[in-house]
N, C-alpha and C positions, 0 to 999 in steps of 0.2 A: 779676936777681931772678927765682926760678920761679914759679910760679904759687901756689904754697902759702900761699909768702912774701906775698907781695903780697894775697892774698886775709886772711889774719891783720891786715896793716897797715893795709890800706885794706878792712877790714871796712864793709857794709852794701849798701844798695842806690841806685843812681845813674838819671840820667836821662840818656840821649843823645840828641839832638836834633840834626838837620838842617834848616838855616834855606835857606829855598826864596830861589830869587833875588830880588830886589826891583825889580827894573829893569823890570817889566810896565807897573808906576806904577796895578796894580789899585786901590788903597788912598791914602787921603790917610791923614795920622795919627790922623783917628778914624777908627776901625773899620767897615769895608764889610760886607755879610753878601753870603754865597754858598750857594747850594742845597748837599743834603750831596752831590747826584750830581758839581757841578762840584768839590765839595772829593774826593772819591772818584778824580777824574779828575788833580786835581791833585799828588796826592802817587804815582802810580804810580810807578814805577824812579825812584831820583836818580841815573844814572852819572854818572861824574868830579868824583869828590867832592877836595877836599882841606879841611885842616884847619880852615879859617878860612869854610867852608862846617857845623861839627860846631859843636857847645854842650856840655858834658858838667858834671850838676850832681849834687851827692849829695842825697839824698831825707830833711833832716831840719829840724827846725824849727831858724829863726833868732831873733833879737832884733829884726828890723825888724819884727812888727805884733803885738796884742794878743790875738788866736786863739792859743790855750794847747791845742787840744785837734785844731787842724787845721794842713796843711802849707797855704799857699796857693800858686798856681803862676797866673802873668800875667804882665802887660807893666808897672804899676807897678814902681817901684823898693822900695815898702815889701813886696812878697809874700817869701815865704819860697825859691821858684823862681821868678826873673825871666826872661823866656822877649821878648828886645825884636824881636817882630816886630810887624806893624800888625796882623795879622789875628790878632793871640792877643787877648784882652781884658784890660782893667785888672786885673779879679781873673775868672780863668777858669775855677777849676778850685780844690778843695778835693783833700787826699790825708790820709788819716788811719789812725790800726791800729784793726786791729778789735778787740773785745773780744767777749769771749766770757764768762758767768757761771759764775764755779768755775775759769777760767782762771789757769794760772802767772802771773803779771807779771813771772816773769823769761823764757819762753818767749817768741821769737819768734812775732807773730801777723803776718798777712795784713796789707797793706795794700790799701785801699780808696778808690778813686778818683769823684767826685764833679762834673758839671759844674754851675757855680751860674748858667745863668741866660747864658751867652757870648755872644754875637754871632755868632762864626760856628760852635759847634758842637765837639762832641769827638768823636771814634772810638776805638772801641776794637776794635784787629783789626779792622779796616774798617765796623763797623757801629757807628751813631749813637747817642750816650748820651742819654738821653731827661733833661732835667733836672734834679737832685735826686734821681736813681737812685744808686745808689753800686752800684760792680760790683771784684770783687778784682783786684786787679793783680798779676803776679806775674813772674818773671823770662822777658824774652823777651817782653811783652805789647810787643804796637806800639799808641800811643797817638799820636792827631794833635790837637792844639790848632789850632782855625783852619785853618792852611797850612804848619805845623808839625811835621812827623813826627818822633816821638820812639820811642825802644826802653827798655823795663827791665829793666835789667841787672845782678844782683849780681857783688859782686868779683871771683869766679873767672869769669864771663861778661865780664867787662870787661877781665879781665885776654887773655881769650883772641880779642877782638874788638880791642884797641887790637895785637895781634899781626897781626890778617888772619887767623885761625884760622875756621874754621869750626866754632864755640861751640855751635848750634843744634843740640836732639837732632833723632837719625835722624826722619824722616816715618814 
């Protein structure tokens, strides 16, 4: 399948995520809190990655909870992005479209990411989402829940990163 292909079929925008090792035993299964320095210090380079180290979720609402107007993304099983590490929270993070007054509704808008209140904290691009901020996400934003590193990626980004491609525009 080329990339075209694939970007058609598997239309939208996805979450990748890298789940950090768990064997430190930082965390029992309620949620620990860590400075944002030490989370800053924790997600630096993951080399030797393989698959069963990767999460990969698409970015849309589901039927498990009653928020009609937000994605939810945490460690419960009822959120819309179930994310099962310890140091992500129950409910950690709202993702939503923006709206805009006088907007298409059939145009693509912006999504808008959201930390409600976490435990240990979100980044965005490395720096700290201040609570109840909502800041635009867009493809290629690196976002960390807790101890979590996640990337966003739309289909033709995903299709060129599940390749080993180097997807990222020039610097």
């Amino acid at each position: 399948m080329d990339q075209d292909r694939f970007s058609r079929v598997y239309a939208g925008t996805y979450l990748l995520c890298t789940l950090p090792d768990e064997s430190e035993g930082r965390y029992s299964f309620t949620t620990g809190v860590i400075s944002p320095e030490e989370l800053a210090q924790l997600t630096q380079g993951k080399p030797n990655l393989s698959l069963s180290d990767l999460s990969l979720s698409k970015i849309e609402k589901t039927k498990r909870n009653d928020w009609k107007r937000h994605i939810s993304v945490g460690r419960a099983p009822n959120n819309d992005l179930v994310i099962r590490h310890p140091s992500v929270s129950k409910l950690h993070a709202h993702i939503r479209h923006a709206t805009y007054q006088g907007s298409d509704p059939e145009s693509a808008t912006p999504l808008l990411l959201e930390d409600v209140g976490s435990s240990n904290g979100t980044l965005i691009d490395g720096q700290p989402l201040d609570e109840g901020v909502a800041v635009i996400i867009r493809d290629f934003t690196q976002i960390t829940f807790g101890e979590v590193t996640a990337e966003v990626l739309v289909a033709r980004s995903l299709f060129a990163s599940l390749l080993g491609l180097d997807a990222h525009p020039p610097l």
